[in-house]
N, C-alpha and C positions, 0 to 999 in steps of 0.2 A: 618275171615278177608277177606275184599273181594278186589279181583285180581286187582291188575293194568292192567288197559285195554289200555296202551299204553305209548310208551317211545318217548320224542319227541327229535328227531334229524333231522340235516342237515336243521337246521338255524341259520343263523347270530347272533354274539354274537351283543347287541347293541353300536353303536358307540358313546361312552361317554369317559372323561375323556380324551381329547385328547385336544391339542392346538390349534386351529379353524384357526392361523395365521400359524406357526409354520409348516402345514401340508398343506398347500398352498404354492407348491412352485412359481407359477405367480404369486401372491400376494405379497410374501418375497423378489422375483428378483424385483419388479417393485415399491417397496418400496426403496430398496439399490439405482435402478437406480434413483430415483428422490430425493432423500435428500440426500445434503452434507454430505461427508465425516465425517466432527467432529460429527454430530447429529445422527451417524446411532445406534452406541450402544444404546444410550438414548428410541431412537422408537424404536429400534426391543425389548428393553427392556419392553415398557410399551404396546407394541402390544404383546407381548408376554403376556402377565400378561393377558391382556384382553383375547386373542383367551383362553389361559387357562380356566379362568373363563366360558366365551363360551359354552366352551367344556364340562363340567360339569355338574355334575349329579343334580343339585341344579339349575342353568339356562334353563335347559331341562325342570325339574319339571317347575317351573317359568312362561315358555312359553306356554307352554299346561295349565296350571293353568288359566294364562289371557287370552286365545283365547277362553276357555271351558267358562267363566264365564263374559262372554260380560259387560262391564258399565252398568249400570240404573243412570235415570233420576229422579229426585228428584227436584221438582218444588215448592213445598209447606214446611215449615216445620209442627210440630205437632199442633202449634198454629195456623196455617193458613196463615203465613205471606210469600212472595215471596221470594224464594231462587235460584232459577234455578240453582243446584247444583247436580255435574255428579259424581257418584260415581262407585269406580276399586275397582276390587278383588287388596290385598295386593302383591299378584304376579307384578300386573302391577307397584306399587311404584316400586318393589324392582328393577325389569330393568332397570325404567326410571333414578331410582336413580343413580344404577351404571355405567348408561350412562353417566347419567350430571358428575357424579365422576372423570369420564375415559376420560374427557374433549370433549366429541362429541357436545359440544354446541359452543365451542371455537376451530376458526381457524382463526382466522382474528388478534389475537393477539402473534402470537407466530413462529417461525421461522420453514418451510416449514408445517405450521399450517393446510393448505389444504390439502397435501397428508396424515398426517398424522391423522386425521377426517374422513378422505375419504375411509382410511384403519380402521380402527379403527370402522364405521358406516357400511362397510362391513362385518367385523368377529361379530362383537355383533350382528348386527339386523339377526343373523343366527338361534340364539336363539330365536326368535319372533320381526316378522318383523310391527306389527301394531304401538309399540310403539317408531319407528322411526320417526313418523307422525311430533308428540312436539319437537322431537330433529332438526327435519328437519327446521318446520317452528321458530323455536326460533332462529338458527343457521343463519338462511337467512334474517332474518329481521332486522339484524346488519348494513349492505349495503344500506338498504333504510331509517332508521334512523339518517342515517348520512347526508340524505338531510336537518336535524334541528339539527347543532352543541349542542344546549339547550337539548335537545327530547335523542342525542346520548348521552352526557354525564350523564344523567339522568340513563339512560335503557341498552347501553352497558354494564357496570360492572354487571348487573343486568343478563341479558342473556348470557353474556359468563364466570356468574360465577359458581363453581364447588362443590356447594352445590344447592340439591333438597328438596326445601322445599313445598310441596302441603298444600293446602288449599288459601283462598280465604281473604283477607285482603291486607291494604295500603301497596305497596310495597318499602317503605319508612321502613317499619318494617320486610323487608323479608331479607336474607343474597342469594336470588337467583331467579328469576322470569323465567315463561317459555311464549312465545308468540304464539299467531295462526296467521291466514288468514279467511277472510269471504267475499268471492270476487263473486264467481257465486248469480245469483239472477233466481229465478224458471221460467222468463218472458227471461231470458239473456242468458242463458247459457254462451259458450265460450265467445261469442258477447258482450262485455262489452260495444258497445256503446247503447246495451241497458239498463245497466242499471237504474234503475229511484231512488234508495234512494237518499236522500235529505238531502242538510246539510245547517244548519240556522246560518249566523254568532251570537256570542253574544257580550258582551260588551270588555271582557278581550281577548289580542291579542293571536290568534289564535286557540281560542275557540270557539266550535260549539255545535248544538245539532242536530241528527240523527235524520232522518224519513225515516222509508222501514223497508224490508224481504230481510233474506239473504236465499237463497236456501241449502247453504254446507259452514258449516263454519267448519274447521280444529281444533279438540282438543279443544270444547268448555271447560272444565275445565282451563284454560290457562288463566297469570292474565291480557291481553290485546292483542289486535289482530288489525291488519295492514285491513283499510277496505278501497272499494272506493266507492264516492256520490258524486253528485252535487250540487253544490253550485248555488246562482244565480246570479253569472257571466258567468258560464260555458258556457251557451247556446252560446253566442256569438265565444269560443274558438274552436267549435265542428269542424271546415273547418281544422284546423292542427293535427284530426288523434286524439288527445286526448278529454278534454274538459272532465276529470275528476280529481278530488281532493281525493288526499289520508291521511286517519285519522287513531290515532293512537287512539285507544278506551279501556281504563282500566277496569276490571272490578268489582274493588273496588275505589272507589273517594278517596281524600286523607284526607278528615274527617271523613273516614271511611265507610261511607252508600255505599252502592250495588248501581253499576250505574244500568241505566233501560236497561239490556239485556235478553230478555225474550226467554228461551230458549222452541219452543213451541215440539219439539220431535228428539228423535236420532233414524239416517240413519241403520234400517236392511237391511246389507250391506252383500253380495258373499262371500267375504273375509275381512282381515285387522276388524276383529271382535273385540280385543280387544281392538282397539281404537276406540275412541268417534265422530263421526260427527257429525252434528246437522244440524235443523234450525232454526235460531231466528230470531227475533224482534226488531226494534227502535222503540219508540212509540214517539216521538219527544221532551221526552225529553233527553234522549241518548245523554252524553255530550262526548264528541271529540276532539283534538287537531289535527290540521293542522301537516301534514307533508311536505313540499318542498312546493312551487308556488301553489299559487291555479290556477286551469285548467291546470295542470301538471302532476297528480296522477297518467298515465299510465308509463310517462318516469323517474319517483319516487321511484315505484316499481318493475321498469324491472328488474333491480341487484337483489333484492327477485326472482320474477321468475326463472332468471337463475341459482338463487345458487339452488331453489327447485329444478329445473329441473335436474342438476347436480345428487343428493340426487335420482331421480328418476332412473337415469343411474345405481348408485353405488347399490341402492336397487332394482332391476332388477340383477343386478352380481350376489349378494349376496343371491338371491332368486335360482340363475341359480347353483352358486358353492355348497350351501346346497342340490340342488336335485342331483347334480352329485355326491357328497359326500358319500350321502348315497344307489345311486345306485353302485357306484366301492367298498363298502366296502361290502353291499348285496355279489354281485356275487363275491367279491372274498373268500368269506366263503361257499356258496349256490354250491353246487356237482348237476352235471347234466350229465347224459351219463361218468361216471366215473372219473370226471376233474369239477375241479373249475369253475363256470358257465363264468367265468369273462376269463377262459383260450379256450374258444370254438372260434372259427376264428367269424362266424354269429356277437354274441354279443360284442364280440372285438371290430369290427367294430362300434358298434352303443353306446359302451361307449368313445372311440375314437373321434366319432363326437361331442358326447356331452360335450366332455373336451374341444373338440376346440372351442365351441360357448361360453364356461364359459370362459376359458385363454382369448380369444379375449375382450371379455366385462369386464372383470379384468383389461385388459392393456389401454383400454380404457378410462375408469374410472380413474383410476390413470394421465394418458398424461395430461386431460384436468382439477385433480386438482392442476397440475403441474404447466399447463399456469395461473391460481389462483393465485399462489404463486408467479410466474415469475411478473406478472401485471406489464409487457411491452407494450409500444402500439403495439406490432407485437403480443404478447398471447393474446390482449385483442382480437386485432380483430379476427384473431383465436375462440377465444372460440366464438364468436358471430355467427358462421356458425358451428362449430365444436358440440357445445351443442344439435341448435334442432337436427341438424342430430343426430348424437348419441341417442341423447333423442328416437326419431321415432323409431331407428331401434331394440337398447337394448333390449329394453321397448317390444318393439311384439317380440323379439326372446325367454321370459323369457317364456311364456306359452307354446307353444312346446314342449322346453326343459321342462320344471317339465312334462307335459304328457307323453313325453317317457320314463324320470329317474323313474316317478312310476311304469310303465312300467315293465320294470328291475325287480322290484320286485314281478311281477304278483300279484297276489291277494290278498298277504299281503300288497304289496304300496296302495291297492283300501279301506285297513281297516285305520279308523284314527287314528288308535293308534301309524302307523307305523309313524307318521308326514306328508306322503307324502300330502293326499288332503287339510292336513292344507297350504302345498306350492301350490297345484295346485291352490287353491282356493284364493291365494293371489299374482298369477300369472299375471293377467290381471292387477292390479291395477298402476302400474304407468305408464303404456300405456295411460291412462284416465284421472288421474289425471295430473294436472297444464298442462291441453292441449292434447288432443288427437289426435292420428297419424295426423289427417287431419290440425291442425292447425301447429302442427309442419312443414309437410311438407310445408305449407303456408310461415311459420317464416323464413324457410330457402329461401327461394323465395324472402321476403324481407327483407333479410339480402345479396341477390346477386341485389337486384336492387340500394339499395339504400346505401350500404357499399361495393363499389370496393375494397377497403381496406382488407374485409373480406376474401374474395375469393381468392386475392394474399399472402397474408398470409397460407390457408388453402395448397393453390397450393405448397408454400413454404416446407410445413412441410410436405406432401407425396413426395416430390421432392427429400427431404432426402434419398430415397430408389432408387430411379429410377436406374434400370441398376444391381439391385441382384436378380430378378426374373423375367423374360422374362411376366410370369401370369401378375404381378401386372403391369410392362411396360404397357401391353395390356389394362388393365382396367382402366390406366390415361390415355389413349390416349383413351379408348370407354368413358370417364367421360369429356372431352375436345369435343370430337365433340357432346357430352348430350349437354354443357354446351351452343355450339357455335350455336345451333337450338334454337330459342325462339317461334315457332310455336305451339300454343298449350301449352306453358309450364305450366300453372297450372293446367291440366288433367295429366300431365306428375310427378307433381310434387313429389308424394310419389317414382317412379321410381326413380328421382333425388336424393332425401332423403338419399335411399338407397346407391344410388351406391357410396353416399360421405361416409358415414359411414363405407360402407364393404369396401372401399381403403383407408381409416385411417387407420381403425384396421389390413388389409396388410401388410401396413408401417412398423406399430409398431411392428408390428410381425415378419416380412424382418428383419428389424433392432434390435433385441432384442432377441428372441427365441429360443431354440432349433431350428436346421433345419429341424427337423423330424416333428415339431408342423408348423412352415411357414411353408413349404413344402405342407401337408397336406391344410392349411389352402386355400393358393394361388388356387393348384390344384380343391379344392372342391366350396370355394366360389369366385375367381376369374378369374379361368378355368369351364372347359366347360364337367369335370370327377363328375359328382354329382347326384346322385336321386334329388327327390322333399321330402323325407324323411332322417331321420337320421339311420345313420344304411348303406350308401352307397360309402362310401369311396372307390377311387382304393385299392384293394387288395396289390400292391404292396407300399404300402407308411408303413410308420416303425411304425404298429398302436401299437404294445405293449411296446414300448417307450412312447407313447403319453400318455396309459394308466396307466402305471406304473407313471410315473410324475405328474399324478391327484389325484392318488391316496391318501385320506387321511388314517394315518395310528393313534392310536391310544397308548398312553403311555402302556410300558410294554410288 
């Protein structure tokens, strides 16, 4: 019999079976803090259920399943005849399905509907974050739908209902529809007033037929998708900043036949692998229904934009709390120089940071599905400043964070099997997508010129804090004299981004927190005690508090 040539110890048991909500305590506090009283049982009950399932040995599988065995593209069937039909490893059904189940499609109809989607889109896409793509865009296309009473009542029940049923047919015979986006054009990028697809009125009102290339269309498998084209009135509109029309494009006709969406190839993509992007096709005859005004299509779909951009925030969290996750639960099994790696002062420190940058984008995410829900004129205008910023800043802090948390595990986080390069490598992505740092910081620029309203609201809600930490004092009044310089401001502008975003999440942190966690946070990212790395915290702030309190801990 031949020897065992080695016993393997002194690694991590793996973190499964564990409640993904439930072991999140910023996520749990900033849940209780935003939904009333009578509704708390209910959501902690069915976020419970969900982070469970999450956590699970069977969603783990799942995820790795769908990221390892990318979609194909299927243009033809056997006969020869056009299908342009995307097909998922069964892994991907089973996610999306228990998403649609778990009601991640639906907030708009249910009572503080926002936070609890918000949270709810947090703990699940931790499992695999590609298949939030369908969830995102079906979710946010409710809002611009509703510019055609006829179009919403149609397609609402449809998208925010809680059955998933794939495949490709009238959805007049579906009990559930999911929606995309196919906005970028290869000539256009961000720049939408490049655009050039074309849209032909027809006889019946508010019927068109398509002509053009869409560069990135979102979840081509989807049974209709939110697009924008010119019409030929447009040209005339183009002086008011719009001077596009937005159509709602199925991709079964209601007699059945496959409208003309010619799907010509899917995006190999960095990350976000197990879901589908594409490029397709109108060939003109791509039939279309009018959404809201025609020469209105930009200010149509901004409520879309903003809810995806939202969606971008929360999946950026949720990117950032899975890699902290699994680096606090690594070192606190991993023995180093005699002691739990997670108990040496050095790495203390530098899981410490990274719970502050996850807690922060936690609490964030939650405030601004808050204002959603509130839809007050004072939340709305709020979130019109509050979004891009957030959006900018989340969004670049989620890659860092996954590089240091693989980190952590040295050269087991660098193998794939640990998960981590499946997070690093899906790190950048909502940086990029619906708008990259640069237009963000833009949006919020004209969101201060052209919505005073914005900006005294925003002022409002850090105001709240003003006077419990001298740090955060300091950085509204260095965000005030940013504000009161218009020199140069859009060179300036990513700086401005920022600094609204890191004195939100202050705020909320001043006002909410542990004081060991604001304390820390104020100090680090509002003071002036900080490396350019993580891992640099004052030694004297109370990091094994901060750490213990991230800590996800595992049933049993």
């Amino acid at each position: 019999m031949a020897a065992t040539t080695h016993t393997v110890t002194n690694q991590p048991p793996p973190l499964v079976g564990y409640d993904v909500f439930a072991a999140d305590a910023a996520l749990t506090e900033g849940v209780a803090r935003h939904v009333p009283p009578a509704l708390r049982a209910e959501v902690r009950g069915e976020l419970g259920e969900l982070g469970r399932a999450a956590g699970s040995a069977h969603a783990q599988r799942w995820g790795a399943q769908a990221d390892g065995n990318p979609p194909v593209l299927r243009t033809h069937d056997r006969y020869g005849h056009r299908v342009d039909e995307v097909e998922f490893h069964p892994a991907w059904h089973r996610l999306l399905g228990h998403a649609v189940s778990a009601g991640l499609t639906d907030a708009w109809s249910r009572p503080a509907g926002h936070v609890r989607r918000t949270a709810g889109f947090l703990v699940w896409t931790q499992a695999e974050a590609g298949h939030g793509c369908p969830l995102s865009m079906t979710h946010a296309a409710v809002p611009a739908l509703r510019a055609d009473p006829a179009l919403a009542a149609e397609w609402e029940p449809l998208l925010t209902s809680r059955v998933y049923e794939p495949g490709l047919r009238p959805v007049a015979e579906k009990p559930g529809a999911l929606a995309g986006m196919a906005m970028t054009e290869k000539q256009g990028g961000s720049d939408v007033r490049a655009i050039t697809t074309r849209a032909e009125p027809l006889a019946g009102d508010g019927e068109y037929v398509l002509t053009g290339h869409k560069w990135f269309c979102s979840a081509p498998m989807s049974d209709a998708f939110l697009v924008l084209a010119r019409t030929s009135g447009d040209a005339s509109r183009r002086a008011d900043g719009d001077g596009l029309t937005c159509f709602l494009l199925p991709r079964v006709l209601p007699d059945g036949s496959r409208n003309a969406f010619r799907v010509q190839r899917l995006k190999d993509k960095l990350g976000n692998r197990a879901n589908a992007s594409a490029e397709v096709e109108f060939d003109g005859t791509t039939w279309a229904r009018r959404v809201g005004e025609e020469g209105r299509g930009v200010a149509t779909i901004f409520e879309m934009v903003m809810a995806t951009r939202l969606d971008c925030v929360t999946g950026s969290a949720a990117v950032m709390r899975q890699a902290v996750a699994q680096a606090l639960h690594h070192t606190a099994y991993r023995h180093a120089f005699g002691t739990p790696l997670a108990d040496r002062p050095l790495m203390r420190n530098v899981l410490a940071d990274l719970a502050l940058e996850s807690e922060a984008a936690t609490a964030l995410a939650l405030r601004l599905a808050a204002a959603y829900d509130a839809d007050t004129d004072q939340e709305r205008h709020f979130l019109r400043l509050a979004v891009p910023a957030a959006k900018f800043w989340v969004t670049k802090r989620c890659t860092p964070v996954a590089a240091e948390a693989l980190e952590c595990l040295g050269g087991n986080g660098y193998v794939a099997e640990s998960g981590m390069p499946r997070l690093l490598r899906e790190s950048p992505l909502n940086s990029v997508w619906e708008g990259s740092g640069n237009i963000q910081a833009l949006d919020v620029l004209r969101a201060l010129r052209r919505e005073p309203a914005a900006l005294h609201a925003f002022l409002t809600e850090i105001g709240t804090a003003r006077g419990a930490d001298h740090r955060l004092d300091g950085a509204i009044k260095g965000l005030l004299t940013e504000l009161a310089d218009l020199e140069g401001i859009e060179a300036r502008a990513r700086r401005l981004a920022e600094r609204l975003a890191l004195v939100l999440q202050g705020s909320l942190l001043v006002r909410y927190a542990p004081p060991e966690v604001a304390d820390a946070f104020c100090a680090s990212r509002l003071g002036t005690d900080h490396g350019a790395c993580f891992g640099t915290l004052p030694h004297t702030l109370d990091l094994r508090s901060i750490v213990a309190r991230a800590r996800p801990v595992a049933a049993g």
